[in-house]
C-alpha positions, -999 to +999 in steps of 0.1 A: -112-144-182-120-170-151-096-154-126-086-175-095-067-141-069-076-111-064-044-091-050-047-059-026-021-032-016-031-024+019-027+014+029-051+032-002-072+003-006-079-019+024-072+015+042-075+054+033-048+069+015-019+088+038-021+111+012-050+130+028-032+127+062+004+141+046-018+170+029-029+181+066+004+178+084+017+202+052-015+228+059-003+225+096+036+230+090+028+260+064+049+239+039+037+237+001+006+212-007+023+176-018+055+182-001+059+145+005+047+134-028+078+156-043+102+145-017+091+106-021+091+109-059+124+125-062+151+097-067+126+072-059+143+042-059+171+051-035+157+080-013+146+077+024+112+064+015+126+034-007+152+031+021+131+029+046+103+005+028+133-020+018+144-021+059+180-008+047+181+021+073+158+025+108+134+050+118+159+072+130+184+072+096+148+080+081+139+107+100+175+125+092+176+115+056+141+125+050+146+158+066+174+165+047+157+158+013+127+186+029+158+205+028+167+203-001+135+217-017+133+244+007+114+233+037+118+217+070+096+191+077+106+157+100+108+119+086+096+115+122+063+135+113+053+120+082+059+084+098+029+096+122+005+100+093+010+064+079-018+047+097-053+053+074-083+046+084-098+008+083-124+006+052-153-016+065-169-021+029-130-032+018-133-058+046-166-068+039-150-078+002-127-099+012-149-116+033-169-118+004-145-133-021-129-157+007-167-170+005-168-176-032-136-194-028-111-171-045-075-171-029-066-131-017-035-118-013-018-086-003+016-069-015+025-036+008+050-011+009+054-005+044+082+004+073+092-007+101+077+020+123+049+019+143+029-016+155+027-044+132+021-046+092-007-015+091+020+007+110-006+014+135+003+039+167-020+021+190-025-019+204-065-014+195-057+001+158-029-027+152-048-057+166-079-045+138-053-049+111-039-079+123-073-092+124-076-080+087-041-093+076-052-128+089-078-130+060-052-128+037-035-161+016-002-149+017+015-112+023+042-096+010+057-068+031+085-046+013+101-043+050+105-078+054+113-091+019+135-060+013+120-057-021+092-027-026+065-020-054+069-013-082+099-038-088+083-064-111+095-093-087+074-085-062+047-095-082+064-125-095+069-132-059+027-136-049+022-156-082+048-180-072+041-183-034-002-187-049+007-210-078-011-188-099-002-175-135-007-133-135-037-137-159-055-153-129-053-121-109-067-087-102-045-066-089-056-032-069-032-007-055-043+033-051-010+039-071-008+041-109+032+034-109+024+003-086-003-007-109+017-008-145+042-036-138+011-058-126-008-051-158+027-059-177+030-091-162-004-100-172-029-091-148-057-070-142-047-039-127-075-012-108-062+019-099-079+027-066-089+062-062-118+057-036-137+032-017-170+032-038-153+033-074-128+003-067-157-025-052-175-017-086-144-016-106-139-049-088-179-062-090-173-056-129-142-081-135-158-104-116-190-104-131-205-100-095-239-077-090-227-046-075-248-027-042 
C-alpha cells in the first residue's frame, strides 16, 4: 500500500505516556498502582475524564467529579492532582520524524484527547514547555483536539473527521496512538494502526510501513 498521512496522537507518542507520571503521584499518595487507569476506564464514555476531554464541564467540575469516582473505589485522590501529571515529556526522535516525513512530502496529522487545563494543546504548566509544543503542533497539517471539537477518541468520527479535513481515504493512513482502544476504530475504518508502547519500537514499526531504512 502507497500511503499519503501518517496520523499521530500526541501525549504517548509525540510525548511520554502520563501513565508513568499517574503511577508516581499513586506511589506518593499510598493509593493502589493504576488508580487512574480504573477510575478513567470505569464508565468511560460519560465519566469525568470523557467529560472533561469533550469540554462539557471545567477544571473545577473535574476535580469534584473525579474525586468523587476516587471515592467510590476506596481512595481519595484529586482531579486537580492527576491534571498536574498530563504534561509528558517532548520525544526528540518523534520530532525528528515528522520532520522527516514533512520532507518526503507526506501530509501529518494529529488527533488528541486533551483538556482544557493547563497552557495550550500539550497541557503544559509552563510558557517554555507550551511554546515547545506549539512549535511541534505547527508541523502538523491539521489537528483535532477532543476539547475543542467536543468529540474524543475512540468515537469513529473523529477519524472520519482528519480524512475529510486531508481529503484522504483511511487506507492512505497510518495511524499511531499509545492506546489499543484508540487504535481499533482506526484499523476498522481502514487504516493502519501502530500501537505505541515506546519511542524506539514505534519509529521502526513506522520505518517498516513505510518501507524506510530504519537507524
Amino acid at each position: 500500500m502507497n500511503f499519503s498521512t501518517v496520523i499521530f496522537d500526541f501525549g504517548g507518542v509525540i510525548t511520554s505516556s502520563p501513565f508513568d507520571a499517574f503511577n508516581r503521584l499513586e506511589a506518593e499518595r499510598g493509593v493502589p498502582i493504576h488508580s487512574v487507569r480504573t477510575i478513567n476506564s470505569t464508565n468511560p464514555h460519560d465519566n469525568a475524564w470523557a467529560k472533561f476531554e469533550r469540554s462539557e464541564i471545567d477544571a473545577a467540575g473535574f476535580d469534584a467529579l473525579f474525586a468523587e469516582e476516587a471515592r467510590a473505589i476506596g481512595i481519595e485522590l484529586k482531579g486537580s492532582d492527576v491534571l498536574a501529571c498530563l504534561a509528558g515529556d517532548i520525544r526528540p526522535a518523534m520530532v525528528e520524524m515528522l520532520d522527516t516525513l514533512k520532507a518526503k512530502d507526506f501530509t501529518i496529522g494529529c488527533i488528541t484527547n486533551n483538556v482544557p487545563s493547563g497552557k495550550g494543546s500539550g497541557m503544559a504548566l509552563n510558557d517554555g514547555k507550551a511554546a515547545a509544543i506549539a512549535a511541534i503542533m505547527a508541523r502538523f497539517d491539521h489537528i483535532i483536539e477532543s476539547s475543542k471539537a467536543g468529540i474524543r477518541k475512540p468515537d469513529p468520527r473523529i477519524y472520519q473527521m482528519m480524512c475529510e479535513a486531508l481529503d484522504v481515504k483511511p487506507e492512505q493512513c497510518i495511524y499511531l496512538d499509545d492506546l489499543g482502544i484508540n487504535c481499533k476504530p482506526a484499523a476498522t475504518l481502514g487504516m493502519a494502526a501502530i500501537k505505541v508502547t515506546g519511542e524506539e519500537q514505534a519509529l521502526k514499526d513506522l520505518h517498516a510501513l513505510l518501507d524506510m531504512p530504519f537507524g
